[in-house]
C-alpha positions as CSV (number, residue, x, y, z in Angstrom):
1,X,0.0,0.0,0.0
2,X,2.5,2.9,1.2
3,X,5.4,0.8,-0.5
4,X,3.1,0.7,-4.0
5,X,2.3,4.5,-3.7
6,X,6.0,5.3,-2.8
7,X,6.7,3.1,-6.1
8,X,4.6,5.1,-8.4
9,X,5.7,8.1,-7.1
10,X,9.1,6.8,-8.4
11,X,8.1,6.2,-11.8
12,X,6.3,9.9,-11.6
13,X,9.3,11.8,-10.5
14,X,11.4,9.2,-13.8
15,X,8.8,10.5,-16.5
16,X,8.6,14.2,-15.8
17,X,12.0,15.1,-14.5
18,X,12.8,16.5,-17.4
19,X,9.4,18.8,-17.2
20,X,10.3,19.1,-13.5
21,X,13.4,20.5,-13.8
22,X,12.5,23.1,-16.9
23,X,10.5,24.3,-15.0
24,X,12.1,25.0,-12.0
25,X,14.9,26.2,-14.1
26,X,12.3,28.8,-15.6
27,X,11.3,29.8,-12.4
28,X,14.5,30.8,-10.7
């Protein structure tokens, strides 16, 4: 349950890093 969420949130962070950090870049 936590374990499986934690997992997903994983593969979240994997597929949108790229996203995540433009736009933190953007920001600052």
């Amino acid at each position: 349950m936590v374990m499986q969420h934690i997992y997903y949130f994983q593969i979240y962070i994997e597929t949108h890093k790229q996203r995540l950090f433009a736009i933190l870049k953007s920001v600052r």
